[in-house]
C-alpha positions as CSV (number, residue, x, y, z in Angstrom):
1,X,107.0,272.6,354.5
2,X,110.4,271.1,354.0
3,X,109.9,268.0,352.2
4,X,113.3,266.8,352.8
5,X,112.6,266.1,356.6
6,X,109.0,265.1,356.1
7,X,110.2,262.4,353.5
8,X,112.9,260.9,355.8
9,X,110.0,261.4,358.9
10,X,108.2,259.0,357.1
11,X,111.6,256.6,355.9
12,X,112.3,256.5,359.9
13,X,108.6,256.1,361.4
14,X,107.8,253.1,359.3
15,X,111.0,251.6,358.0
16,X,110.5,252.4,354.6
17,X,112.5,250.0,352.3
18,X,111.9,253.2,349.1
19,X,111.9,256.6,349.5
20,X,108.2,258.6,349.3
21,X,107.6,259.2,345.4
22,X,105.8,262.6,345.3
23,X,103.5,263.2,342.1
24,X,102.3,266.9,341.0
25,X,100.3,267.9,338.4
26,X,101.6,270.8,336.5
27,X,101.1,273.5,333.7
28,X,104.8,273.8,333.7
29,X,108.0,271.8,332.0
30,X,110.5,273.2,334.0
31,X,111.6,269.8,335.0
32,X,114.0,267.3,333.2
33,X,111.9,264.9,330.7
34,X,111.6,261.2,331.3
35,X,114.7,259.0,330.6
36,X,113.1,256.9,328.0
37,X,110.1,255.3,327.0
38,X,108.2,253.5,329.3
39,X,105.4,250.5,329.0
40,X,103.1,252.2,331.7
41,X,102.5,255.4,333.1
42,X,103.3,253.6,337.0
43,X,106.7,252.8,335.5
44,X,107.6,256.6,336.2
45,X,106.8,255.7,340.0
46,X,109.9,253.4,340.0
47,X,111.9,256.0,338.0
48,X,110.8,258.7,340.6
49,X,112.3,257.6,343.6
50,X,115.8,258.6,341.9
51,X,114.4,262.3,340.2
52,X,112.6,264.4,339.2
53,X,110.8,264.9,335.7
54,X,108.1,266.2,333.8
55,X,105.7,263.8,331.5
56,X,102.8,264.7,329.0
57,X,100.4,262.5,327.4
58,X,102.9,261.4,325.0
59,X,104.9,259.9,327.1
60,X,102.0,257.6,328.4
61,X,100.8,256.7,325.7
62,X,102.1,253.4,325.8
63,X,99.2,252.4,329.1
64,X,95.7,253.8,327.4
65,X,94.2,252.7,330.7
66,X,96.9,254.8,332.6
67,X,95.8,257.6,330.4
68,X,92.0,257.1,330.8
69,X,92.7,257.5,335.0
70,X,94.9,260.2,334.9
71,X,92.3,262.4,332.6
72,X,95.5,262.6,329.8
73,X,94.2,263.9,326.5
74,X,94.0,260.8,324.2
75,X,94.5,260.4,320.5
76,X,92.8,258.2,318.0
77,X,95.2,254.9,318.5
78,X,95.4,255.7,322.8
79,X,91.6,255.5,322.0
80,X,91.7,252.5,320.0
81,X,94.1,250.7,322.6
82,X,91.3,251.4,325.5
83,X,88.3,249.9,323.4
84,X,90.8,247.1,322.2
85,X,92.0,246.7,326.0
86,X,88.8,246.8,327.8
87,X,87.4,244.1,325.6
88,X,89.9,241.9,326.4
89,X,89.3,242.1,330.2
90,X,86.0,241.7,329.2
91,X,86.2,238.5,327.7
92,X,88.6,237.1,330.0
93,X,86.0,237.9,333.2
94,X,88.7,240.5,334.5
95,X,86.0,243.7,334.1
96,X,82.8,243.6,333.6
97,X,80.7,246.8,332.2
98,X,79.1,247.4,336.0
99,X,83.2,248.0,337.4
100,X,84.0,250.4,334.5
101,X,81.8,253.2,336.5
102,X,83.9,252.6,339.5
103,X,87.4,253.0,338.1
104,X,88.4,256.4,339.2
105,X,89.2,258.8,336.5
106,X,91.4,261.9,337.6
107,X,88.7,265.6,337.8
108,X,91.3,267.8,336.2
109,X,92.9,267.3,332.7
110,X,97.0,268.1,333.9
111,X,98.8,269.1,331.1
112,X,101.9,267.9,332.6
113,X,102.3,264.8,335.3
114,X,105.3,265.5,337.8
115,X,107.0,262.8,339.5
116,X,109.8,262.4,341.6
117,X,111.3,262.0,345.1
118,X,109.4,263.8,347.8
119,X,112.5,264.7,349.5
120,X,113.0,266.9,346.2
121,X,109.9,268.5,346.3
122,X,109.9,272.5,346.1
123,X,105.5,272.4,346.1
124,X,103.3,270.7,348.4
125,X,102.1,267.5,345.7
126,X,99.1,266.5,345.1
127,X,99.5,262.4,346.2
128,X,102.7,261.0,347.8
129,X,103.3,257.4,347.4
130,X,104.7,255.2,350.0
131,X,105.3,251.5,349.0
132,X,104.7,249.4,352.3
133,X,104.3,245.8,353.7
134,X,101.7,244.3,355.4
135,X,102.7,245.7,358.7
136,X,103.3,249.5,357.3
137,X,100.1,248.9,355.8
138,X,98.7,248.2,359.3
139,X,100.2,251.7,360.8
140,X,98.9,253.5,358.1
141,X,95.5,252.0,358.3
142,X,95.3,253.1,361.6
143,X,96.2,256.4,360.4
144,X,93.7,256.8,357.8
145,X,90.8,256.0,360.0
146,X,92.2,258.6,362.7
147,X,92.3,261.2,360.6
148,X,89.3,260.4,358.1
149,X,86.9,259.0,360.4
150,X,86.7,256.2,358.4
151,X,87.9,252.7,357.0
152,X,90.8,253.0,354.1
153,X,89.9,252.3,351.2
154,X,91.5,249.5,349.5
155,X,92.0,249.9,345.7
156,X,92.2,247.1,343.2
157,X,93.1,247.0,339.4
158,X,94.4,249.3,337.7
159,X,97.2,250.2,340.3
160,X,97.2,254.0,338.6
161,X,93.5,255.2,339.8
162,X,94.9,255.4,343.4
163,X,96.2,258.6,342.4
164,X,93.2,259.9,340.9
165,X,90.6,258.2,343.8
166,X,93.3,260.4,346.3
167,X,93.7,263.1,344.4
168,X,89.8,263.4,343.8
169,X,88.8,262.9,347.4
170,X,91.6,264.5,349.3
171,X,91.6,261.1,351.3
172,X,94.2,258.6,351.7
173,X,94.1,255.1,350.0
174,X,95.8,251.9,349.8
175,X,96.4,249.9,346.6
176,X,97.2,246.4,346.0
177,X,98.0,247.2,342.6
178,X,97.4,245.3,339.7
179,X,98.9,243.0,337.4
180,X,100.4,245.4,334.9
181,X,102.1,247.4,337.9
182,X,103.8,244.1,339.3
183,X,104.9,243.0,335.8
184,X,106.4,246.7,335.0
185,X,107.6,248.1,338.3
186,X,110.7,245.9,340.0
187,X,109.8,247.2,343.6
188,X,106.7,246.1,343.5
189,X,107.1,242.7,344.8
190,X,104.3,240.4,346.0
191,X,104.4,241.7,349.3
192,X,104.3,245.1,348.6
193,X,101.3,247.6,348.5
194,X,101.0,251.0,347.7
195,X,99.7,253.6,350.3
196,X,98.4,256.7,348.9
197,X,99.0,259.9,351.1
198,X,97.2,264.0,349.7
199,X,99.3,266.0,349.2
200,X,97.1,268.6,351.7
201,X,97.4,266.1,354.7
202,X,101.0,265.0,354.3
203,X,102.1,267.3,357.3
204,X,99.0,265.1,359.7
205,X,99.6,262.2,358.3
206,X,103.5,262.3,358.7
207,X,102.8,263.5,362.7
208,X,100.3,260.6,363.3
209,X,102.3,257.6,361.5
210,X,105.2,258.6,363.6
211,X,103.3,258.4,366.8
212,X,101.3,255.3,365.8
213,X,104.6,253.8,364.8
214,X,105.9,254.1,368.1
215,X,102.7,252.8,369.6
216,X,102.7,249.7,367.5
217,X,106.4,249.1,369.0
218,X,105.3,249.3,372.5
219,X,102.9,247.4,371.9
220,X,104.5,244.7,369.9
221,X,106.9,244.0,372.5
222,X,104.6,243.7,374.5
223,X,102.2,241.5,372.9
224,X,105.9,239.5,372.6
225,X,106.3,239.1,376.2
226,X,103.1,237.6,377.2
227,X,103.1,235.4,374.6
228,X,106.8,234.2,376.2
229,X,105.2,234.5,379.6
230,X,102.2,232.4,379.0
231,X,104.3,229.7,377.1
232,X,106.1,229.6,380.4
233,X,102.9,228.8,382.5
234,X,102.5,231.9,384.0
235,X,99.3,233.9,383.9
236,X,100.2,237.5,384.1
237,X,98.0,240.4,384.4
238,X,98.4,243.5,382.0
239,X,100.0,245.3,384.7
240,X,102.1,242.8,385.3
241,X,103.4,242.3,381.6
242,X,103.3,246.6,381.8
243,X,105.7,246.3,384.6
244,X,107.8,242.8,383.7
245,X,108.4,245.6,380.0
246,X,109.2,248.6,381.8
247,X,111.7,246.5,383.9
248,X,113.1,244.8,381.3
């Protein structure tokens, strides 16, 4: 697959604002290392649209719930931070003990984490990333339940177990982040969301939100016309909008 063109298949189809950040789990450091330290593993999403690097557990270790999702080997203090951090969201009514269950936690223990620009990828990724708006959010929606035969899931707190839920499942999933992610990450503004693609279903995924993009277009003008034609008095039919668009 050349990631290259599927990457910028997916900047054109939906108007993507950040380039696809592709994330790989690894037993390899062939890759560059992390610029610096960071206060959260979903930091390296950000740093990832630019290049590509390798990160361990160490260089996590700053999020213990980041490393609790992604399955990261933990050490006494990472272990520490968790307890200390999830009774804190317990006494301020943020999680409670029946959520804790739900959190997805990442089946495989990667040694390293990979992340970086898709349009740099040389292997097919485990998750791709896409950070959309509402109405990219909408296409990809449609996507999901095309090709899943089902509703997309849409993730909560902590922003990091989309990759694991996708990466689990092999199904796509949209996040609305949480409030570490929006605090660390400087693209991730209120109206952004996260859209989580496998890595095995990148190729039908690209295919269908480029033809459900241009659907939505269509349609859109469409929907725009009748609206200008009914605040005009007039009472089309659908083939009569159909033809008043295809006229012009």
């Amino acid at each position: 697959m050349n990631f290259f063109e599927v990457s910028q298949r997916l900047v054109d189809a939906l108007g993507l604002a950040q380039p696809p950040v592709a994330v790989t789990f690894s037993t390899s450091s062939e890759f560059d290392k992390p610029s610096g330290p960071v206060p959260a593993g979903c930091r390296f999403w950000q740093d990832a649209a630019e290049r590509t690097f390798a990160t361990t557990a160490a260089d996590h270790r700053s999020c213990a719930v980041g490393m609790y999702t992604h399955n990261l080997e933990q050490t006494p203090d990472a272990q520490a931070d968790l307890s200390t951090a999830l009774a804190v969201f317990r006494d301020l009514g943020y999680l409670t003990e029946a959520d804790l269950p739900l959190i997805p936690v990442l089946q495989m223990c990667p040694q390293y984490v990979v992340y970086g620009p898709l349009s740099q990828a040389s292997v097919a990724p485990a998750v791709v990333l896409l950070f959309v708006n509402a109405a990219q959010a909408l296409i990809a929606s449609e996507a999901a339940q095309q090709l899943e035969n089902r509703l997309l899931p849409a993730l909560g707190r902590p922003a990091c177990a989309v990759v694991p839920s996708v990466a689990n499942s092999e199904t796509a999933a949209l996040s609305f982040g949480c409030c570490g992610a929006r605090a660390y990450l400087d693209n991730f503004t209120p109206e952004t969301a996260i859209f989580a693609i496998p890595g095995s279903k990148l190729e039908l995924y690209t295919e269908r939100l480029q033809s459900l993009a241009r659907a939505n277009s269509t349609l859109r003008a469409f929907h725009q016309l009748r609206r200008t034609q009914i605040a005009a008095g007039l009472a089309p039919s659908v083939e009569e909008s159909l033809s008043a668009l295809k006229n012009g």
